[in-house]
N, C-alpha and C positions, 0 to 999 in steps of 0.2 A: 504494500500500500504506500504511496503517493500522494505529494499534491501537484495536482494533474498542472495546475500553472505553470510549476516546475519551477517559480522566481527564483535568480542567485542571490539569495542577500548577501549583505557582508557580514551581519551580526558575528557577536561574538562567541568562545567556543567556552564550555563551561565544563569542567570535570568533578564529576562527582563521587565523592568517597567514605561511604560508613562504615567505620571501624573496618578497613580492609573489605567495601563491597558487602557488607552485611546484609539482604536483601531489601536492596535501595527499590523504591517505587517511585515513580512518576509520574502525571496527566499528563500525556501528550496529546494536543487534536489529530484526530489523524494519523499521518505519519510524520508530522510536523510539532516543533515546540508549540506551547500554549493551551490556555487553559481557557475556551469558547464553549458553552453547553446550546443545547438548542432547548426552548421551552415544550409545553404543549405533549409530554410522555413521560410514562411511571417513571420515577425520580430513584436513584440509587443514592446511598449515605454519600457514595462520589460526587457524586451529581452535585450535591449542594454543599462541598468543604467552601465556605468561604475565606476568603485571605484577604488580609487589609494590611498593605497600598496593594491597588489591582495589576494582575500581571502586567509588566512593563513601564509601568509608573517611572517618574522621574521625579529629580529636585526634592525627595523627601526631607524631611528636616530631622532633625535628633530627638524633637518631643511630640513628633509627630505618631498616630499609633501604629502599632504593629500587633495583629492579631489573626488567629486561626479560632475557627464555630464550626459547630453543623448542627442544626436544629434536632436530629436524633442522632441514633445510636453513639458511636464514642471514640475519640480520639484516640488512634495506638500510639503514634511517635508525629511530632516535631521536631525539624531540625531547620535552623533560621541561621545561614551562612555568610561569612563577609568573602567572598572568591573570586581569583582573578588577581589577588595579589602574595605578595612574598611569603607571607606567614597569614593564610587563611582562620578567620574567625569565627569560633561560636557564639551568637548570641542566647546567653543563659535566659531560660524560662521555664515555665511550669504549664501540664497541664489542671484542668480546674479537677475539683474531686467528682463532680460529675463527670466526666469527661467531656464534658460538650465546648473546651474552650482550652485556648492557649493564649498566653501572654507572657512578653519577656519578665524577668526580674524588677523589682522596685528600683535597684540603681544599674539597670543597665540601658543603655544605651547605643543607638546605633552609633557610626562613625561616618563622617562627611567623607564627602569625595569618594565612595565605597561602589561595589554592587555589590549586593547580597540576593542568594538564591533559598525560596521556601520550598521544602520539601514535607509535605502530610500526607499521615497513613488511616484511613478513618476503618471501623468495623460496623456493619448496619446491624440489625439483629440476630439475623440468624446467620453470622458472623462472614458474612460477604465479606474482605477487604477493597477498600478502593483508595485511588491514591490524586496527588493533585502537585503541581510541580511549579512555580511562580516566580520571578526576578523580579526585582525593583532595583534603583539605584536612589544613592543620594544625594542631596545637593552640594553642588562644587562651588566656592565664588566664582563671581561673573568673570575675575581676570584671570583665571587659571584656567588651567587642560591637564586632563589626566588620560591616562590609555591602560585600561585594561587590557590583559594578557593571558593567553594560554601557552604554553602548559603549565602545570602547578611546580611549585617552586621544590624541590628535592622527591621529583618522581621518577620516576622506571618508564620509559616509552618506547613503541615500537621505532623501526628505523624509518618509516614514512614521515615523522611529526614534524612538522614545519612552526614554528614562531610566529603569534597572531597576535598584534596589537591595533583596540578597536579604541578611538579619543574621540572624549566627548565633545568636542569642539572641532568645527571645521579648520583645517591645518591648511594655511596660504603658505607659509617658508615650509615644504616639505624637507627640503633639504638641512635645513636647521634642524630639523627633528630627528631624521634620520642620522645626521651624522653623529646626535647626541646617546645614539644607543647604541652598544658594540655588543657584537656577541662571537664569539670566541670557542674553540673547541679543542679537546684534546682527543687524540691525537687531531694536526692543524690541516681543517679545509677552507677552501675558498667559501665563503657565506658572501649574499647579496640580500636584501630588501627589494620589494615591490611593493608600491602602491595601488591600492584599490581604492578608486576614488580618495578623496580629500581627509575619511576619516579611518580608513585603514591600511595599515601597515603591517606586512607577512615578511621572512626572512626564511631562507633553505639554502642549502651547500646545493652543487650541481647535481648529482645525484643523491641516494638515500646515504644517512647517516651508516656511517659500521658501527656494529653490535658492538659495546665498550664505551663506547664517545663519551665525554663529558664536554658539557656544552655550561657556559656562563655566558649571563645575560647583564648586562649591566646598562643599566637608566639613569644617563646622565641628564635631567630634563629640568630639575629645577633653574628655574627664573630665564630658559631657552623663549624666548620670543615666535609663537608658532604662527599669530597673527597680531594687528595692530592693537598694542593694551591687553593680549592673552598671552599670558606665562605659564610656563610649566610648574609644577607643585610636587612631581617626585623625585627621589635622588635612593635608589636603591640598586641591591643587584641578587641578582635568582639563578638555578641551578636547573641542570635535570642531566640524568644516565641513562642513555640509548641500550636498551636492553634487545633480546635476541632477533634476530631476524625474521617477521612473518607476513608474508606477502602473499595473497588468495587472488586466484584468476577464476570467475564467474564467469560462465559458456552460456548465452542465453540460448544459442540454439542446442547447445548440446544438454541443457540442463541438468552441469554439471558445477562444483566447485572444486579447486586442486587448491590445497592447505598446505606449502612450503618454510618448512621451519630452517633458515639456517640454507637455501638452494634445497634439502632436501624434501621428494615428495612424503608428508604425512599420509594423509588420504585425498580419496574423490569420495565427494558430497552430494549426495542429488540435491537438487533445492529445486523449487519455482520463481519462476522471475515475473514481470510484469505483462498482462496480459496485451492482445493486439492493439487495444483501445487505450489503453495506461503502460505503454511500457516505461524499461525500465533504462535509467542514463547506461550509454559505454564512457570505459574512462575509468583514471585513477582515483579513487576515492579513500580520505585517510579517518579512521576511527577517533571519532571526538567525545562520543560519550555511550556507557554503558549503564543497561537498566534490567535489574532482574526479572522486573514487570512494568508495563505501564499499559496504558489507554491511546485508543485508536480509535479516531471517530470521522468518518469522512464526512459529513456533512460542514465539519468545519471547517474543511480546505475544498468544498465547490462539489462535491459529491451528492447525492441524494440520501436516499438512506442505504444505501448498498451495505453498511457494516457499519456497526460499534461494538467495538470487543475491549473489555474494560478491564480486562488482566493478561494478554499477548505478553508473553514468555522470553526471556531470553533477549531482547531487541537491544540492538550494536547501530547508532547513529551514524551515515555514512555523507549526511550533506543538512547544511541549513535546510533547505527546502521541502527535507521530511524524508529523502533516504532512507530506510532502515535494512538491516540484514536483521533477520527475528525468527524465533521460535512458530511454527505454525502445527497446531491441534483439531483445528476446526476441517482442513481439505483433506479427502482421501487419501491414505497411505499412499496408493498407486499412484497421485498424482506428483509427487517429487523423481525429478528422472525423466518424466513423459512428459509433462504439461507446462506452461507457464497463464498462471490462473490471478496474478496478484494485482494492485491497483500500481503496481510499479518498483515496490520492496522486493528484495528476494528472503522466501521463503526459507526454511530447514524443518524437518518434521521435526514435534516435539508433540508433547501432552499435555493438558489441562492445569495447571500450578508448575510446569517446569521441570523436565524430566534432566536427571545430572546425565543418564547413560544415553539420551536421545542426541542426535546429530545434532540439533541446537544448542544443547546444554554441552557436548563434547567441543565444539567451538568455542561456545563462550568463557570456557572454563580456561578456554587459552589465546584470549585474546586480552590485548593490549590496546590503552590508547596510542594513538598514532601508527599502528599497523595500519597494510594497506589491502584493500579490496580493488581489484581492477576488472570490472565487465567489458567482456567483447561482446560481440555475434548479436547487439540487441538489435532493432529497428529504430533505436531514435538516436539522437544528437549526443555529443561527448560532454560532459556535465561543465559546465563554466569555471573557471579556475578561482572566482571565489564563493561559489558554491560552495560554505565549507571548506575543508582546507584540499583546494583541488588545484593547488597550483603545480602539483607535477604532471600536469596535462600541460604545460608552458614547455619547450624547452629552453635550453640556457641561455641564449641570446635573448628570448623573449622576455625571458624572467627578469634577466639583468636590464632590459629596455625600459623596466618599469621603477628603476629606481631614479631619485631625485640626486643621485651622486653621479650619475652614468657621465 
């Protein structure tokens, strides 16, 4: 599943982490970030987790509220994140003894210039879980620019992962900005910067990272002039260890996946891919976020009611635009191998709450962020290079044409 638009945004890429992947849930619409319900049918405890500031919000302030409801059943877990920067934070809260409510602590506070992402897990009563997944940011002074980042500061990533900085302000001296961020690797490759549009900035060596690499990032930005009377506000610098090699080639005609750990073949996968009418991108696509379960609902990315599946298994984010590679229980066994039945996601059989020993849950249990997924043989277009972090569909001259030092 797909949203059929297929739009590239540039949005930013967000990773998420409970106590090492602890069964994280999400609302995603669709196959797409966001959290849109449609009125007018039986309501699940999902259906109604409200979150306050509403997904996407901006300019919050520090005494502004922050709160998670659901008119019934009961809150399982809350986690209220500041992400996107060096040392990611929790904001401390409680749920109510009802369960019907969250709210931070009496002295805690968000932190300016942040994004923070909400993550709720609710149980209805006859113990459905449903989940609901929400960002806000908050407010920055008028004369500053800040740039949120992925990857997280001291993680393990596959060799596909590219350097994504998303700035809240539109950036005129691109080159003053750029120049103010060095990032650096051991063992030493050539790294370039590219711009996508005015408010984001990606960074990649010519080809994928080797397994080993340490990579430092350093932001030199404070009081950098990005436009006239906006300054930069940060001055920090971040890490991350290029872990093993895994790179999957998706056959849409063959209706196959090949799982290469290291050059070596793991296995072949049958999956499903996107049907005639919704296929699914060719191209290189890098893992940006993992979800044990989340929610899929096409009507909120232009669909009718063809599907809403409120627990989908397994799902590996493969582009802003709603990508996913995911767990699938609902299509016939026979159909993985033979068919491509999807709204544009490629499929993997799995079962009902997430099977460990099913081809989805055998995948996911060894994937990493910034592994790569690359589909051939589909019927549509190669995914746009900032579609998600799809800029190894550039090659090197391209890549490097996009920078403001060239």
């Amino acid at each position: 599943m797909r949203n059929v638009t297929k739009r590239a945004g540039a949005g930013t890429v967000t990773v998420l982490t409970w106590a090492g992947l602890v069964a994280v849930l999400a609302l995603l619409s669709g196959c797409t970030g966001g959290a849109t319900f449609t009125e007018g049918k039986s309501r699940t405890t999902g259906d109604t987790i409200a979150i306050t500031p509403k997904d996407g919000a901006k300019g919050i302030g520090r005494t502004d509220p922050v709160e998670v409801t659901v008119p019934d059943g009961r809150l399982e877990r809350v986690r209220v994140t500041q992400i996107e920067d060096a040392q990611p934070r929790e904001l401390p809260g409680r749920i109510s003894e009802d369960g019907r409510s969250w709210t931070p602590r009496s002295d805690a506070r968000v932190a300016l210039a942040a994004k923070y992402s909400v993550d709720a897990v609710a149980v209805d009563a006859v113990g459905r879980r449903s989940a609901r997944h929400t960002t806000f940011t908050t407010a920055v002074p008028t004369d500053r620019f800040i740039g949120y980042f992925s990857p997280e500061n001291r993680s393990t990533v596959g060799t596909g992962m590219i350097i994504s900085f998303d700035f809240n302000r539109r950036i005129r001296d691109r080159a003053a900005v750029e120049r103010a961020i060095k990032v650096t690797a051991e063992p030493a490759v050539e790294i370039a910067g590219h711009w996508f549009g005015d408010q984001r900035l990606d960074f990649r060596p010519k080809g994928y990272w080797e397994p080993g690499t340490e990579v430092t990032v350093e932001l030199a930005l404070r009081d950098v002039q990005a436009a006239p009377g906006v300054f930069g506000i940060q001055h920090k610098t971040f890490g991350f260890t290029v872990g093993r090699s895994q790179v999957s080639l998706v056959d849409a005609e063959e209706h196959t996946m090949e799982v290469r750990r290291d050059g070596e073949l793991l296995s072949t996968v049958p999956i499903t891919a996107g049907a005639p009418k919704s296929t699914t991108y060719n191209g290189k696509m890098v893992v940006t976020e993992l979800y044990d379960v989340t929610r899929m609902d096409g009507r909120t990315v232009g669909f009718g009611g063809e599907y809403d599946i409120k627990d989908v298994p397994h799902a590996v984010r493969l582009t802003t635009s709603g990508t996913f590679l995911h767990g699938n229980y609902w299509a016939d066994p026979e159909t993985f191998g033979s068919e491509n039945v999807s709204h544009g996601c490629v499929g993997l059989r799995d079962v009902k709450g997430g099977g460990p020993d099913t081809p989805a849950g055998w995948f996911f249990e060894r994937t990493l962020i910034g592994d790569v997924v690359e589909v051939v043989n589909s019927k549509d277009r190669t995914v746009a290079p900032d579609n998600g972090l799809g800029g190894w569909n550039l090659n090197w001259n391209q890549w490097r044409a996009g920078s403001a030092l060239r």
